[in-house]
DODREN-926707 format. One record per residue (C-alpha): residue in three letters; x, y, z. Coordinates in Angstrom, 3 decimals, always signed. Example, Ala and Ser with C-alpha at 12.3 -4.5 7.8 and 13.67 -1.06 7.14 Angstrom:
BEGIN
NODE:resn:x:y:z
NODE:Ala:+12.300:-4.500:+7.800
NODE:Ser:+13.670:-1.060:+7.140
//
This chain:
BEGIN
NODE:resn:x:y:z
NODE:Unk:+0.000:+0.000:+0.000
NODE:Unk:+1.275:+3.745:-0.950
NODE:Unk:+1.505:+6.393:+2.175
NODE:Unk:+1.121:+9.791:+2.051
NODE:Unk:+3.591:+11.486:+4.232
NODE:Unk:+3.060:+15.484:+4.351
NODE:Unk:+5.125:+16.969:+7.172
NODE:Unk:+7.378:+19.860:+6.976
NODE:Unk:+9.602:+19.148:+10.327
NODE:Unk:+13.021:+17.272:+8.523
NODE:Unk:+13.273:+14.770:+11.642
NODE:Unk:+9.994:+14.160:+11.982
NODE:Unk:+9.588:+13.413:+8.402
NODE:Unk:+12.491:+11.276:+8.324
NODE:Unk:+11.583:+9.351:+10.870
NODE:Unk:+8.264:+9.050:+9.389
NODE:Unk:+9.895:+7.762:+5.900
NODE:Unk:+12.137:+4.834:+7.268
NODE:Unk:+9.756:+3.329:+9.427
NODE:Unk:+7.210:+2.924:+6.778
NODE:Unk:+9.720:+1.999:+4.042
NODE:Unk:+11.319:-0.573:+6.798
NODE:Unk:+7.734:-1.721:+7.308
NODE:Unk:+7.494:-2.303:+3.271
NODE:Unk:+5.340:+0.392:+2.579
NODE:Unk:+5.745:+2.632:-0.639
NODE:Unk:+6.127:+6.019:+0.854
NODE:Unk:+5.616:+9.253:-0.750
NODE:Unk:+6.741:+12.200:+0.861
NODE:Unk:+5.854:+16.064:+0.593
NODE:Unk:+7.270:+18.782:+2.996
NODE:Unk:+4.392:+21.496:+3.004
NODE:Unk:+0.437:+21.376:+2.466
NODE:Unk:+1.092:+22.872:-1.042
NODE:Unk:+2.824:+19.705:-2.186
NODE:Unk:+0.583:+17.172:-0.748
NODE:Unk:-2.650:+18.641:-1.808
NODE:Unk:-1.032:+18.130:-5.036
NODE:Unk:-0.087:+14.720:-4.824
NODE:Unk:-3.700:+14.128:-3.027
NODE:Unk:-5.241:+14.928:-6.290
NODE:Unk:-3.417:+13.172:-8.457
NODE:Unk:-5.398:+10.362:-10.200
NODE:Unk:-2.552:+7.512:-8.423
NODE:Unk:-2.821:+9.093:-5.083
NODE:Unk:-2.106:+6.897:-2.011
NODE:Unk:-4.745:+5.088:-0.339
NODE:Unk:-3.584:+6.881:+3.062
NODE:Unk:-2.534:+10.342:+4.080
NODE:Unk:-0.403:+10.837:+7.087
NODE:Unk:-0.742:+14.671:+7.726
NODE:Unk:+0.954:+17.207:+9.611
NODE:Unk:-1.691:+19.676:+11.787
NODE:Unk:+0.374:+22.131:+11.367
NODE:Unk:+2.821:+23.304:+8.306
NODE:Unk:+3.261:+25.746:+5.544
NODE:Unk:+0.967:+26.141:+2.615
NODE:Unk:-2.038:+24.553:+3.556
NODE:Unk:-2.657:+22.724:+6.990
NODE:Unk:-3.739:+19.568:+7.779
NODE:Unk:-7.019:+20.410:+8.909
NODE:Unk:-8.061:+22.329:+5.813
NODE:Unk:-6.501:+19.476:+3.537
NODE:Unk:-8.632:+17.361:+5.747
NODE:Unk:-11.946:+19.981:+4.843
NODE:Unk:-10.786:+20.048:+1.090
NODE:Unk:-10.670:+16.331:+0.685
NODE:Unk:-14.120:+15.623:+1.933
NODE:Unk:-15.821:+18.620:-0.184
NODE:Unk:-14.550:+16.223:-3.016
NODE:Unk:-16.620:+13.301:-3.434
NODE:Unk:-13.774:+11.482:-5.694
NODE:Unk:-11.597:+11.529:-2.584
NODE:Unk:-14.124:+10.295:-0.342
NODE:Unk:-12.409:+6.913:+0.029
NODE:Unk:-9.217:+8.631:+0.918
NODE:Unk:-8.109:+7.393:+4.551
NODE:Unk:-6.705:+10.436:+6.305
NODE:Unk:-4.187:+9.924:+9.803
NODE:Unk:-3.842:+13.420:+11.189
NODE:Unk:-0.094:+14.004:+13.042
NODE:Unk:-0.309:+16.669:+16.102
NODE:Unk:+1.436:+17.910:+18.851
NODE:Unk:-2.357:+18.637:+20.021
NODE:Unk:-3.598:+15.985:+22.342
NODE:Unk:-6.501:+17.698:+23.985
NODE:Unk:-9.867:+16.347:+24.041
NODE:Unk:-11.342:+19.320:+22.058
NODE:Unk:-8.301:+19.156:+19.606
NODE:Unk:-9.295:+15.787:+18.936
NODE:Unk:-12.788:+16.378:+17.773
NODE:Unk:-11.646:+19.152:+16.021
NODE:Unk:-9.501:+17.154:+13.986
NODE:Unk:-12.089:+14.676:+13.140
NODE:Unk:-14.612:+16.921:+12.815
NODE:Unk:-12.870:+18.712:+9.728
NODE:Unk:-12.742:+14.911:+8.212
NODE:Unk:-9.620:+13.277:+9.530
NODE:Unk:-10.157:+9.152:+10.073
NODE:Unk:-7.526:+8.794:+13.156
NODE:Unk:-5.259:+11.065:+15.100
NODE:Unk:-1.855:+10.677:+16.224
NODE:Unk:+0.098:+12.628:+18.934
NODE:Unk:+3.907:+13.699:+18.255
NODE:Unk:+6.539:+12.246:+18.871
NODE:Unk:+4.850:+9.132:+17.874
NODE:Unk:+5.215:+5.757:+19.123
NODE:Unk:+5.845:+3.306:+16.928
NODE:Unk:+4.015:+0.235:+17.866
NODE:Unk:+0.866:+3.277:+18.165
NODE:Unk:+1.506:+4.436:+14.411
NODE:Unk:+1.663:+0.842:+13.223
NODE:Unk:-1.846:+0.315:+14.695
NODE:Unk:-3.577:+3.300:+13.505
NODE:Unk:-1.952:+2.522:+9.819
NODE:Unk:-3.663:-1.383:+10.526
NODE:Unk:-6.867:+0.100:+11.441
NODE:Unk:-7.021:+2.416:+8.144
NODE:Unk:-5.744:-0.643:+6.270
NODE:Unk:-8.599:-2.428:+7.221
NODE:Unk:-11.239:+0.340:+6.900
NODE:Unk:-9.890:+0.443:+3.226
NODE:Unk:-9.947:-2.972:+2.725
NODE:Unk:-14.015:-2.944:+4.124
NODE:Unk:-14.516:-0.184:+1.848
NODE:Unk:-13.368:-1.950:-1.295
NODE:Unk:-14.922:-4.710:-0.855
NODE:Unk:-18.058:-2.864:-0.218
NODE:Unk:-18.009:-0.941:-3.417
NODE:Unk:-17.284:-4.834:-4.859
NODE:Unk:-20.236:-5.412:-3.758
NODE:Unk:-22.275:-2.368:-5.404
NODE:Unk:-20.735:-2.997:-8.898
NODE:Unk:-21.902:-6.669:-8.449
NODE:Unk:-25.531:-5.718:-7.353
NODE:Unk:-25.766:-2.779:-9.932
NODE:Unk:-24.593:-5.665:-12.312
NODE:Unk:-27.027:-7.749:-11.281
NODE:Unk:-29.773:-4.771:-11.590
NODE:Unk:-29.005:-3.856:-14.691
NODE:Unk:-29.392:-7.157:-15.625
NODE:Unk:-33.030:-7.312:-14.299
NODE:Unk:-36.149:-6.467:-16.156
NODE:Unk:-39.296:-4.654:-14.452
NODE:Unk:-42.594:-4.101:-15.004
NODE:Unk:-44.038:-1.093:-13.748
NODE:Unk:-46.152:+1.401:-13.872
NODE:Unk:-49.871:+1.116:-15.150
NODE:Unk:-50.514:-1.507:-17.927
NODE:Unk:-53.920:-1.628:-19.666
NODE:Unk:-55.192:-4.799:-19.308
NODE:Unk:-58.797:-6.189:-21.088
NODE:Unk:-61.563:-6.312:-18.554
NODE:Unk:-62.937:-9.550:-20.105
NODE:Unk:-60.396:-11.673:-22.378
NODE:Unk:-57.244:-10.237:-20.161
NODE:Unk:-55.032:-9.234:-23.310
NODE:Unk:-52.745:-6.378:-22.550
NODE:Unk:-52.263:-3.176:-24.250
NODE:Unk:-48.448:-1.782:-25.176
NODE:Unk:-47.363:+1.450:-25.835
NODE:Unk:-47.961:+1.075:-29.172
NODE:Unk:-51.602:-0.089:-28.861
NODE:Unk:-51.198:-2.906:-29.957
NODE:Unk:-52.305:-6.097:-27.871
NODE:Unk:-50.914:-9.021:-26.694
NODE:Unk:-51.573:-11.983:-24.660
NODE:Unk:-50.884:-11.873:-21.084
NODE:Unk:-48.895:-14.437:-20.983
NODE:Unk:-47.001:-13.290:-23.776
NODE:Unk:-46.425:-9.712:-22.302
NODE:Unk:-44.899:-10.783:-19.654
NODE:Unk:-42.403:-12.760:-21.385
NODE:Unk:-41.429:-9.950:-23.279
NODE:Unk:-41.048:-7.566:-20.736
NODE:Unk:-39.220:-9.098:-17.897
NODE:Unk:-37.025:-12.195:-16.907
NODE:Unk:-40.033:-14.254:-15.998
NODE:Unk:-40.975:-17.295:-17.538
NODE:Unk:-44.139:-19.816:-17.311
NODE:Unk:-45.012:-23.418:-16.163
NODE:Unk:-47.970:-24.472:-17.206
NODE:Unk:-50.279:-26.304:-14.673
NODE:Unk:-54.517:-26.606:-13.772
NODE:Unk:-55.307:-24.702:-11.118
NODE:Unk:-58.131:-26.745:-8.643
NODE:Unk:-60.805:-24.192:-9.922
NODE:Unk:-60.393:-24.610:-13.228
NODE:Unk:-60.038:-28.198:-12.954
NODE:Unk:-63.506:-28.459:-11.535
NODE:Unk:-65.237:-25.654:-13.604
NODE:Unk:-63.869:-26.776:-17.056
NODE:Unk:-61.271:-29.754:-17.389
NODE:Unk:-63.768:-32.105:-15.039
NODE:Unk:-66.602:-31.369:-17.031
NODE:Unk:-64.951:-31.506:-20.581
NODE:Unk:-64.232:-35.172:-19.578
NODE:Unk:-67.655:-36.144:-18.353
NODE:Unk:-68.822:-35.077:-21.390
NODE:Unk:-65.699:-36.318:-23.714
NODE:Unk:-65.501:-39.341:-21.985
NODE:Unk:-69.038:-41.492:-22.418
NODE:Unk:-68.975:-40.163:-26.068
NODE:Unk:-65.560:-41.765:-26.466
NODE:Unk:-66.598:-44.978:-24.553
NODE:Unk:-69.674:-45.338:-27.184
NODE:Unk:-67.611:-44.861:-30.310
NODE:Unk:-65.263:-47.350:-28.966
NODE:Unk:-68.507:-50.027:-27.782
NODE:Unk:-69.703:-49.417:-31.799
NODE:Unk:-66.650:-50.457:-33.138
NODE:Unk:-66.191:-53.518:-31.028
NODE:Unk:-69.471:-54.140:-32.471
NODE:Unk:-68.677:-54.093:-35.832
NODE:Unk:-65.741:-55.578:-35.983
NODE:Unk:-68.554:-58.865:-33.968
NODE:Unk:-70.197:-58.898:-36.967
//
């Protein structure tokens, strides 16, 4: 993963550099504000921003404001560096966007927990957005009827948009991912199959009692 370092202290920025880089991070480094609001809006920016409350240019908090007025930078993970530890420093920091705080100096051990926690936010966050394409995917995939269809009161044909009309059964078809299996519904098996083989059924049993009869003589 690439790392944003923006801090205008030499040390400190040192410091900063070789314990990613001996961590096996790709590092890129910026001394003022200026420089890393430049590098922040790059289209290969890093994934996480390590910034610097206070330093020339531009400061940490207002990169912090800038970023989130952007909604392409959004995913950007941003660890804000301070000397300012106080409660209402804190939620100031976070309030103008920041994802985690650290206090200078840092501890080590403390940065390479914060750095795991935005690793793993960004790794969540992928994987969610994964999971959008996939369902928008799948959406665009899927066909809907809505709206109000005109339907025929008595033989149940439906009307399109080009008046013409069309079975129901075939309508449907047409105009969405469904498809049929035919089968008798109980109602219609008493109201019209049952009946149609009553009255099928003796005439058959006649034509076949005729022939046998026939075929006696």
């Amino acid at each position: 993963m690439q790392i944003l370092i923006a801090e205008d202290d030499p040390i400190a920025r040192h410091l900063l550099d070789v314990t990613l880089r001996n961590w096996g991070y790709d590092v890129v480094v910026t001394e003022d504000g200026s420089q890393a609001w430049d590098v922040i809006q790059a289209p290969d920016r890093p994934a996480l921003a390590i910034l610097d409350w206070m330093m020339p240019g531009i400061d940490g908090i207002n990169i912090c404001r800038k970023i989130r007025e952007r909604s392409e930078l959004l995913g950007l993970y941003v660890l804000l560096l301070t000397t300012r530890g106080s409660k209402i420093d804190i939620i100031q920091g976070l309030d103008a966007g920041a994802n985690d705080y650290l206090t200078k100096p840092f501890d080590p051990d403390e940065l390479m927990a914060r750095i795991k926690v935005g690793e793993r936010a960004l790794g969540l966050q992928s994987e969610l957005a994964d999971r959008v394409s996939e369902l928008e995917a799948a959406l665009a995939h899927v066909r809907q009827l809505q709206g109000i269809i005109p339907i025929c009161s008595y033989c149940k044909n439906i009307r399109d948009d080009l008046d013409s009309w069309h079975q129901l059964e075939k309508y449907i078809v047409d105009n969405s991912e469904a498809q049929f299996s035919h089968g008798i519904c109980p109602d219609c098996y008493e109201n019209v199959v049952k009946p149609e083989l009553e009255r099928t059924l003796p005439s058959a049993r006649r034509g076949l009692s005729d022939k046998d009869n026939e075929l006696e003589l």
